[in-house]
N, C-alpha and C positions, 0 to 999 in steps of 0.2 A: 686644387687638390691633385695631389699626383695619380695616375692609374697607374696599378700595378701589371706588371707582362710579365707574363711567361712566356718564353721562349723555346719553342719544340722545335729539336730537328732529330731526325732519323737515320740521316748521311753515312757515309763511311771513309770519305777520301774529301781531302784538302780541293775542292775546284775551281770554277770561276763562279758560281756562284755563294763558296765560301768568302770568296775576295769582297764579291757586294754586299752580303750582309755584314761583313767585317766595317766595311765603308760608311755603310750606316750606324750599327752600333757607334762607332767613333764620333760620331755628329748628330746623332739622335737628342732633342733636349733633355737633361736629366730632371729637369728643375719639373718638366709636365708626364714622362714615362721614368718610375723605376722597373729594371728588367732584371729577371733570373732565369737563366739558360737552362734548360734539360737537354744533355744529351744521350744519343744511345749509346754511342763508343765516341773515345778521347783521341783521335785521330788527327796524326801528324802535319806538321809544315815543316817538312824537308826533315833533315837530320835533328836539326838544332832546337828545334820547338814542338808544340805541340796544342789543342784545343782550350786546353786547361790554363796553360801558361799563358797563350793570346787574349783570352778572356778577366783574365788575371789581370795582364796589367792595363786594360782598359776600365778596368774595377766593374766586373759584372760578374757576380757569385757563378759558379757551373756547378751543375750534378750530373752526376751520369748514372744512367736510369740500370736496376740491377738487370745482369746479363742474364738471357733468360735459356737454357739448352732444349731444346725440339724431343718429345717422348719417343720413345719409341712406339706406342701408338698410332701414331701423327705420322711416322716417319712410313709405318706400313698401310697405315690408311692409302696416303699418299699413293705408294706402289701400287696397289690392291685399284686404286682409281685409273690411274694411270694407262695401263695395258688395255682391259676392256673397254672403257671409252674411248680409245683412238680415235676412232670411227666420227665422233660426235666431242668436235676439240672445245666447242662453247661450253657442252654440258662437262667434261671435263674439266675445263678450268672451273666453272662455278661450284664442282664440286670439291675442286682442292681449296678456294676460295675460304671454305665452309670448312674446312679442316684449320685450316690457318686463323677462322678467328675462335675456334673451340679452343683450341693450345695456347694461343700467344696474343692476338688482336684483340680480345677483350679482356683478359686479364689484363694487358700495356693500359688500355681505356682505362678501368678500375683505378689500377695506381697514379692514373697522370691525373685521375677525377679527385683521386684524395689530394694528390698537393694541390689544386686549383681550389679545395676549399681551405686546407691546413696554413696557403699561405692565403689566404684570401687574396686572390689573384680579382681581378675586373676584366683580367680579355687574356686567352690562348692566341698566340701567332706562331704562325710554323711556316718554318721555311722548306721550300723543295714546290712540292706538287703532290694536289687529293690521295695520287695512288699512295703514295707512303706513310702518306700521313693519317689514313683509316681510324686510330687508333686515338688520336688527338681531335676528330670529330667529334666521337663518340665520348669522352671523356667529357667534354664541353656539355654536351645533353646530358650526359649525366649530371655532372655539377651546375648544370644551370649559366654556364659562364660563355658571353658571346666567342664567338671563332674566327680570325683572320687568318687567312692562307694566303703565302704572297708564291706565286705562281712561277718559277724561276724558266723551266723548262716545259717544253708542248707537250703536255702529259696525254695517253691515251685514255679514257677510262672507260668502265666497263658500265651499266644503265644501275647495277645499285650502289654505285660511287660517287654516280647523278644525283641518285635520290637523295644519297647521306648528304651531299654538299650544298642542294638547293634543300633538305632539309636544316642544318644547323649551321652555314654560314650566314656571317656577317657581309663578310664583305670577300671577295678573291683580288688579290692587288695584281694585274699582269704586268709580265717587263717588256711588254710590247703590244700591239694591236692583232697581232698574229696569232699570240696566244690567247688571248681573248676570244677573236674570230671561233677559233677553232675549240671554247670549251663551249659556247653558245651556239654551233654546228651539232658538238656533241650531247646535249638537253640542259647545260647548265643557265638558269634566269639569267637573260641579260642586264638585269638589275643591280648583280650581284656581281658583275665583273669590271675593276677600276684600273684603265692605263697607266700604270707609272713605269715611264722606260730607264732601264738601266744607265748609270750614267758613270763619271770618274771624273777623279781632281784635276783636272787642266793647271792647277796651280802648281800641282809637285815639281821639283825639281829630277830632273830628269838625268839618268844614270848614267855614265858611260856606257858604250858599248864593252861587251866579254873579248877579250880577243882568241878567234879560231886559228887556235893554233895549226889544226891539221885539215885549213882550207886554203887551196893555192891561191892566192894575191890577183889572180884575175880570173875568179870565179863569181859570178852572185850567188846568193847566198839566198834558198829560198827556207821558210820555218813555216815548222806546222805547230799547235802550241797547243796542249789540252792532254788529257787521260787517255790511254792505249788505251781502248774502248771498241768495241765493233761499230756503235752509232755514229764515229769521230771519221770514221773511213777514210783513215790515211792507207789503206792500200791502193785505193783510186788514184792519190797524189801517188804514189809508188812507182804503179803501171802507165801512169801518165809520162812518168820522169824518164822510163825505159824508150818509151813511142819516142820522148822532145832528144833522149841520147841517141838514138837509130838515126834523126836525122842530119846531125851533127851542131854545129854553130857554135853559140857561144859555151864554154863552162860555166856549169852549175856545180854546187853542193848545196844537200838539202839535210838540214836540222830539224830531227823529231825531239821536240822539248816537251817531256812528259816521263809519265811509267802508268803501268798498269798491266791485261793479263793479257792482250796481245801481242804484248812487246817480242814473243818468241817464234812468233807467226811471221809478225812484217820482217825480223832479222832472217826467217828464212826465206821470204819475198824476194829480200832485198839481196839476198848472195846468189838464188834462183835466176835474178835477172840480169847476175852481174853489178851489180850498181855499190858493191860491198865499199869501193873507194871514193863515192861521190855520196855516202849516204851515214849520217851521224846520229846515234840513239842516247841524248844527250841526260836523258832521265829527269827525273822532278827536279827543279831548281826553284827556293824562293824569294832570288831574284829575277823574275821572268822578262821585265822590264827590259833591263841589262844582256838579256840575251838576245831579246826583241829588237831591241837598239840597234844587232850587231847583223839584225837579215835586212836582204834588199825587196824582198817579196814575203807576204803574209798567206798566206794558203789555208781558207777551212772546207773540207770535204766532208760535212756532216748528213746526213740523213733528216738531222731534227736540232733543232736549236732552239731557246726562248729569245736573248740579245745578248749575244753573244760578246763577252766582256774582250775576248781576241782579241775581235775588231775594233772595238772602241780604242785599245791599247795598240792597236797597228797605226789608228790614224792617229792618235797623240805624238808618236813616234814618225808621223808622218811618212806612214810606208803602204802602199798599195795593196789593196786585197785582192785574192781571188775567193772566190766562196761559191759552193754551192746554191743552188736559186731555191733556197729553203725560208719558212718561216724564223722571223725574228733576224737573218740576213738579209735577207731582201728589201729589209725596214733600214737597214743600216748602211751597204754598200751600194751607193747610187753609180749604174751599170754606167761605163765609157769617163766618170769624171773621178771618183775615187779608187774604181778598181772595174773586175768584171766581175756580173753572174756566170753561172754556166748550166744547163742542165743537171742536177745531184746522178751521179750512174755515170754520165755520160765522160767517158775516160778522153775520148778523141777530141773533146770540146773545151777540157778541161788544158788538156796541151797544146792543144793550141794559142791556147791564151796565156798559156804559159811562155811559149815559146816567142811571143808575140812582147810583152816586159822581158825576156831573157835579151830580147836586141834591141830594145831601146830605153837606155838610158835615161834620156830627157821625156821619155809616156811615165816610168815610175815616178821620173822627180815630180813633174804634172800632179799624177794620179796621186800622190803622199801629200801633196799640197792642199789640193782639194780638199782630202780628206782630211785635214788636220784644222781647216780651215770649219770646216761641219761640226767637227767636235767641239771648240771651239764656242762656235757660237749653241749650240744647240743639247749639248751633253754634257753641261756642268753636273759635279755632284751634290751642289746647290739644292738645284731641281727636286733630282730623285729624293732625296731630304726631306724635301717640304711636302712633299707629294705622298709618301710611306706615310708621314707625321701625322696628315688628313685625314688618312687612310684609318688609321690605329684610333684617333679621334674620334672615328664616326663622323666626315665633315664631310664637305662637297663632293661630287662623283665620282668623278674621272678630271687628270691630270695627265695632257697630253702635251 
C-alpha cells in the first residue's frame, strides 16, 4: 500500500538544496510514496520556470499555502520588545519568538494540520531545517500524523525548537555527519538523527563549458557558486583576490554565479579594491553546471554549510575546491588530494591557497582528478535514493 506524503517547504529562493530534493522527487518510488507538495511561495528557476511548473512536470500536485500579511499588532508588539530588551538579547528574541507564533506559526500549524487529515496524509516531510519548519511540527501533533524533517543545512536552534523536535519527530534525515554532530551537541535525541549524505547523478551527461567572453585567454578562472547571502562570504574570496592581485603572477578572473541581496555590497567591494576588471557578477543561471564546466578553480567561503551540493558539482566536473574548514565541507573536500581547507575568516590563508592552484596547473588537474574519482565511487544519487526512501519508510537507522 502506498504512504501518502506531504511535502512542507517554507523556502523562498531556488538553491542547492532545492536541486537535491528536486533529485530526489525524480527518483523516489512512486509505486510505495504518493507526494503532494505544499509550498509557501512559488519561487523561480531562473527566468524561464518556476516551482509550480518544475513540480508539474515531474507529475507532483503543488499548493501554495495562502499568503498570510503580519498585523499590525505583531508588527508594534515587535517594536515595543525590541528597544527595551536590548540589554537581555535571549529574553528578547523569546519574546518576539512568542509574537511570531500568536500571528502566524500557529495558525500555519492549524491549516497544515487540516490538510494532513483532509488528505489523509500518513507522514509530513519538510524540507530545510527545525527553525523553519516550527509550523509543520506542530501540525503533525495536532493531526496526529508522524514527522520527517530532512536536515539540509547546520540549523541553529534555540532549547524550545529542541523540545518541539525531540517532541514530535520521527525521524531527522541529515546530509552529513556534521549536521547530525551538531543537532545532538544542541539537545536533539541522538536516536532521532539519520546520515543520508547528499549525493548526484555521476551518469548525466555533462554540459559544455559557457564561453567567457570577457575573460582574457590566459587567465584561470576561479567561481564561487550559490546565493549573495552574508553566510556564503564571498567577500573573504574578494579581499582574498585583492591580497593574491598585490602580489602579482598569474591572471585570474573570478565568477560570482548567483544573485541575492548582497549582490550591491560585494559590486562595491569589488570597485573599492579595484578588482572591477577581474571580477564577474554573473547572476542566477539554471544552467549552473555549464558555467561550472567553464572555471579552473571552485571556491566556497561559507561560514555554515550542511553538503554542500557546489562541491559535489566541482568534483563531477573534476575541478578543485577551496572551501572553508566548515561543517558538511570538511566531510567532502579531502585537504592536499581534492582541493584545500583553510581556516572559515581567515582571508591570508585563503590566498594563499589560492595563489598556490593559480601557478600550478598540473596540482589543479591532480586535485579535479581526485576529486572526481571520490564522487565517483562514493556519491551516487543511487545512494541518497535509497537512503531518504528508508528514512520516509520508518526502516533501518542510519545510511552512511
Amino acid at each position: 500500500m502506498k504512504k501518502r506524503v506531504l511535502l512542507l517547504d517554507t523556502g523562498r529562493e531556488w538553491g542547492g538544496g532545492t536541486n537535491s530534493m528536486f533529485e530526489l522527487l525524480k527518483r523516489i518510488d512512486r509505486e510505495r510514496f504518493d507526494i503532494s507538495a505544499v509550498f509557501y511561495h512559488n519561487y523561480r528557476k531562473g527566468e524561464l520556470s518556476d516551482l509550480r511548473s518544475e513540480l508539474a512536470a515531474i507529475g507532483i500536485p503543488f499548493e501554495l499555502m495562502p499568503a498570510q500579511r503580519q498585523p499590525l499588532w505583531a508588527k508594534f508588539a515587535k517594536e515595543l520588545v525590541r528597544g527595551p530588551l536590548s540589554p537581555w538579547p535571549s529574553f528578547k528574541q523569546n519574546m518576539i519568538h512568542v509574537i511570531e507564533r500568536c500571528w502566524r506559526i500557529n495558525p500555519c500549524a492549524r491549516a497544515i494540520a487540516e490538510r494532513l487529515l483532509g488528505g489523509k496524509f500518513d507522514l509530513l516531510y519538510m524540507n530545510n531545517q527545525p527553525s523553519s519548519n516550527l509550523e509543520g511540527y506542530l501540525a503533525g501533533e495536532i493531526a496526529g500524523v508522524p514527522v520527517v524533517q530532512h536536515c539540509r543545512s547546520n540549523a541553529r536552534l534555540g532549547r524550545s525548537e529542541v523540545a518541539v523536535v525531540n517532541r514530535v519527530a520521527q525521524r531527522l534525515i541529515c546530509v552529513s555527519a556534521g549536521v547530525r554532530d551538531s543537532l545532538i551537541a544542541q539537545g536533539v535525541r541522538p536516536n532521532l538523527c539519520a546520515v543520508v549524505h547528499n549525493a548526484i547523478d555521476v551518469k548525466q551527461v555533462l554540459p559544455e563549458a559557457v564561453a567567457l567572453t570577457e575573460v582574457a585567454a590566459d587567465a584561470v578562472v576561479i567561481g564561487s557558486v550559490g546565493s549573495l547571502l552574508p553566510r556564503k562570504s564571498n567577500d573573504h574570496l574578494i579581499r582574498a583576490a585583492a591580497l593574491v592581485k598585490a602580489r602579482g603572477g598569474r591572471p585570474f578572473h573570478i565568477v560570482l554565479l548567483g544573485d541575492g541581496p548582497e549582490r550591491a555590497r560585494l559590486e562595491h567591494l569589488v570597485a573599492g579594491l579595484g578588482l572591477t576588471s577581474c571580477v564577474s557578477f554573473a547572476g542566477f543561471r539554471p544552467n549552473a553546471l555549464a558555467w561550472e564546466a567553464a572555471m579552473d578553480i571552485i571556491v566556497l567561503a561559507s561560514d555554515n554549510e550542511g553538503f554542500p551540493r557546489v562541491i559535489l558539482e566541482a568534483m563531477l566536473l573534476a575541478k578543485p575546491v577551496i572551501a572553508s574548514d566548515v561543517v558538511g565541507s570538511r566531510e567532502l573536500v579531502k585537504h592536499g588530494s581534492s582541493g584545500f581547507l583553510y581556516p572559515y575568516g581567515d582571508e591570508e590563508a585563503l590566498a594563499n591557497r589560492l595563489q598556490q592552484l593559480l601557478e600550478d596547473a598540473d596540482l589543479r588537474r591532480k586535485m579535479g582528478a581526485a576529486g572526481h574519482q571520490d564522487v565517483l565511487q562514493n556519491h551516487a544519487i543511487e545512494r541518497y535514493v535509497r537512503g531518504v526512501e528508508e528514512q520516509l519508510q520508518g526502516g533501518r537507522h542510519d545510511i552512511e
